[in-house]
N, C-alpha and C positions, 0 to 999 in steps of 0.2 A: 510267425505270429507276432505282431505289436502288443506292447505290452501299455496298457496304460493307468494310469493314476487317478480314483475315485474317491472325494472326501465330500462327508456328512456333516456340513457344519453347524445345522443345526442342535446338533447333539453337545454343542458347545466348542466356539473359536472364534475368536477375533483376527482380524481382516493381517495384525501381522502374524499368527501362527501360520494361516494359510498359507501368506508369503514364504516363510519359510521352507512348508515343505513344496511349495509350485518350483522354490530354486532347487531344491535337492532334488527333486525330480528331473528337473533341466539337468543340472548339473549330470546326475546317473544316467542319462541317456533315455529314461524313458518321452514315447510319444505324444504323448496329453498329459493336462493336470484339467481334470472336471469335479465339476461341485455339483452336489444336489440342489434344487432349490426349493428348501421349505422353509416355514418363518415358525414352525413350532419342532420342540424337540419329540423325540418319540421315548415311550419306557419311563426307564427309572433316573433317565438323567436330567440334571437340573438344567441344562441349557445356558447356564451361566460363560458370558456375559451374556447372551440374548442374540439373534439371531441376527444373522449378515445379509444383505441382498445380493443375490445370485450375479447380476449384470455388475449393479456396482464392483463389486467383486473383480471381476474381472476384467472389467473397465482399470481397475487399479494395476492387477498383473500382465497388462496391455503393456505398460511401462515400465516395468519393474522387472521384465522377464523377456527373452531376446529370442529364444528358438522355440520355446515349446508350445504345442497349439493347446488352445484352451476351450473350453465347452460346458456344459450343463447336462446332465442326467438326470432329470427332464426339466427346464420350464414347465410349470403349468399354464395352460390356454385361460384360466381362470383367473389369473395375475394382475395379465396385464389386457390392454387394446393393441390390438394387431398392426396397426398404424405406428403409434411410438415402439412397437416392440422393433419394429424393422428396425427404424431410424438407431435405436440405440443400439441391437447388432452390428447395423451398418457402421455406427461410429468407432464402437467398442472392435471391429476388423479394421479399421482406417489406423487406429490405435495403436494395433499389434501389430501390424504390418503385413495384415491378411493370415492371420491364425487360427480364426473363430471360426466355430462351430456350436450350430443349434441343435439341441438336444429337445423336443418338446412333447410335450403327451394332453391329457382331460385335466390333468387336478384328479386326486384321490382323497387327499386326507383332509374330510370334512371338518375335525377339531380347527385345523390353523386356518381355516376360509372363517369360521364363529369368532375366533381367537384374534381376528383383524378386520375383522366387517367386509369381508369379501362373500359376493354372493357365488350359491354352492349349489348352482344349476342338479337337476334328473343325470344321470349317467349319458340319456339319450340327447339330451339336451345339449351336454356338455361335448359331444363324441359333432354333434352339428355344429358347434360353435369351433371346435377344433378345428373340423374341416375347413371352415368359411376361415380362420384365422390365416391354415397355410396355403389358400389361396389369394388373399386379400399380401400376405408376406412374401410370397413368390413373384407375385405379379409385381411389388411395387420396384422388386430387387432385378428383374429382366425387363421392365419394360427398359425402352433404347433412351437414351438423355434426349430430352430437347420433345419426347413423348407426352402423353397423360395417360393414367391410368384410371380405369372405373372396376367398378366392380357391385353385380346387383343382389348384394347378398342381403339375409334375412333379418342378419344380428347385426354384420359389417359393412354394411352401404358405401362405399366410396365412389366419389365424382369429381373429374377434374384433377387429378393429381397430379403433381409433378413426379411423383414416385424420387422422391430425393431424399438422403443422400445415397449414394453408389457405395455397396461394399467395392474391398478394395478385387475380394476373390471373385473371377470371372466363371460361370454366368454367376456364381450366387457362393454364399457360407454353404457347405455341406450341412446337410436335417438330418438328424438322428430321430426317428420315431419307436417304438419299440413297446412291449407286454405281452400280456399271455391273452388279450382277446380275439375271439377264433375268425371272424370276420371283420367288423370296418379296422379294425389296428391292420391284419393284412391288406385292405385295399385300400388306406388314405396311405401305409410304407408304399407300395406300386405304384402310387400315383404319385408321391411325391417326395420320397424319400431317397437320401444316399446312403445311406446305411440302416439298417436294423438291429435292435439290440435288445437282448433279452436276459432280464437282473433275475438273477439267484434262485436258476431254473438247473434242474435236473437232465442227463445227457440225454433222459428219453422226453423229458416235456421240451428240451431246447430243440430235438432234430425232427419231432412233430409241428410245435411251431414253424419254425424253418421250411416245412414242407406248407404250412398253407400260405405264407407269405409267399414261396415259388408259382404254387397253383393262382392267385389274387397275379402276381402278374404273367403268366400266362395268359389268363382271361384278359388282360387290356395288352397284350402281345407286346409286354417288354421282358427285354432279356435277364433272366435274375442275377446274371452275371456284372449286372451294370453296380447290384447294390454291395456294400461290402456286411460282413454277417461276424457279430459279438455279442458277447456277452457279458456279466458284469457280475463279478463273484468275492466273497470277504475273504480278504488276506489275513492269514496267520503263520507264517514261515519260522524256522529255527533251526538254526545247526543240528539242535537234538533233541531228543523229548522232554528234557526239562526248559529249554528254551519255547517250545512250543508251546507246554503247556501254562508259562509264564505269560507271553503273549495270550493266549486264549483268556485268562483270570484278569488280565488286565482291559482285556473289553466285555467281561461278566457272560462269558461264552464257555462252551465244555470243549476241550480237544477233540472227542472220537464224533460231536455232534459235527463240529466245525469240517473235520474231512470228508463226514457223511454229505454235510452241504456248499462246502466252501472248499478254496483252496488253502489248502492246510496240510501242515505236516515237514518234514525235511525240501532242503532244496529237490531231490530224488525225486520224491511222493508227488509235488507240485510238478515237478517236471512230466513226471507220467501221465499226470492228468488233465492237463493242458493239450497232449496229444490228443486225448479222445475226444476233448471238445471240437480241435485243428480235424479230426478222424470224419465231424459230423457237417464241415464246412465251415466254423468259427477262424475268422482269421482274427480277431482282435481278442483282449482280453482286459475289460477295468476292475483293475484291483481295487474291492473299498478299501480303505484306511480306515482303521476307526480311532487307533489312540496316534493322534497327529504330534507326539512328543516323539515318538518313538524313530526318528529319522537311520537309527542304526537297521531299522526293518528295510525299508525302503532300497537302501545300499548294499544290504543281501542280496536280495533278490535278482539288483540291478548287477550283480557279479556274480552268482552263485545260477541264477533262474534264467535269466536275459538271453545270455550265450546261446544256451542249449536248445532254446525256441523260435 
């Protein structure tokens, strides 16, 4: 089981907290440092300073950071134009030295699309616009150099392309797609996904899930063995129940809620439940972070939890 590292930042951080913990994470040996990308906070938190851009972001830790691969839990398709969005993956991989990973989904949370004047297409709409994206971002990233790329989509027309620049990863960045919708999130993962992931799901909604993304590619006769299969769950770890529940009160969460939903509890507790995820075919695991001060969390897990998984 990989273990990896999930942080929210718009719930409030600046581009050097992040830094921060993307090195302690390198440092501790874990596999990724991924960010959410949204530009509004959620709940009761003020968001102060104000929100970070996802790529930018990590166009920064491209440089600043030497082994660990980096990613997004999810773009939204709503964001950006599928055109620059390669390019600046493509860069942002040229950058790190082939590290990057796209994380992408619809856009869900209607507030921060009002909240920036981004328009905030139909579900069905957006789930169309999705597709047409990772095909218009696929194509531009496999076509051969010295090629052109078209593409005769509805929303993303392209003609004539030079499909430039080349990530540096051959054929392409690994896509992350992932949620709990029962059909197109299964057959746009089959079709064009390398991994699947599924955030702060239950061991029986994750290995149902799990099963209709296997069924979506059976029916286009690819191997489900080709994808890799995670999850994405809130970290609260502690030597012992007063640590725990310290952690818990400092990201405004209950202990007995957190291990009913999250991973929580002693190294032990984590350890055992990490199995049953590993039990239902999860080989990854992104830890959120939520209180990004708290780097002594981080360093637990990575010697206490690491090991044993």
């Amino acid at each position: 089981m990989e273990l990896r590292i999930f942080t929210e930042p718009q719930q409030g951080a600046s581009y050097d907290q992040l830094l921060t913990v993307a090195r302690c994470a390198e440092d501790a040996g874990y596999g990724a440092f991924f960010r959410s990308d949204h530009y509004l906070m959620m709940g009761e938190a003020s968001g102060e300073p104000g929100p970070t851009d996802a790529w930018t972001t990590l166009a920064g830790l491209a440089r600043e950071t030497s082994r660990i691969r980096l990613g997004t839990l999810m773009t939204a398709a709503t964001f950006r134009l599928p055109g620059p969005l390669a390019i600046t993956v493509a860069q942002v991989d040229q950058m790190s030295g082939g590290r990057v990973e796209l994380g992408i989904g619809t856009g869900w949370f209607a507030e921060e699309h009002t909240a920036y004047g981004i328009p905030f297409p139909s579900l069905a709409e957006r789930f169309d616009r999705l597709e047409e994206q990772l095909a218009v971002i696929t194509g531009l990233w496999t076509t051969p150099r010295g090629e052109r790329f078209a593409y005769d989509g509805r929303y993303y027309p392209v003609a004539d392309s030079p499909a430039l620049p080349k990530p540096v990863q051959a054929p392409r960045p690994p896509i992350l797609i992932g949620g709990t919708g029962r059909k197109r999130t299964p057959q746009l993962t089959a079709r064009y996904a390398d991994e699947f992931n599924l955030p702060f799901a239950s061991l029986a909604d994750s290995a149902a899930q799990f099963d209709r993304v296997r069924a979506a590619c059976a029916e286009i006769g690819r191997n489900p063995a080709e994808l890799c299969w995670s999850n994405a769950l809130v970290l609260c770890c502690g030597r012992d129940d007063a640590e725990v529940n310290r952690r818990a009160a400092a990201i405004g969460r209950e202990p007995e809620e957190l291990r009913a939903n999250g991973l929580a509890g002693t190294p032990a507790e984590i350890i055992d439940k990490i199995g049953r995820y590993a039990e239902i075919g999860a080989e990854r695991i992104y830890l959120q972070v939520l209180d990004l001060a708290d780097l002594d969390h981080l360093e637990l897990v990575a010697a206490e939890v690491m090991p044993k998984v």
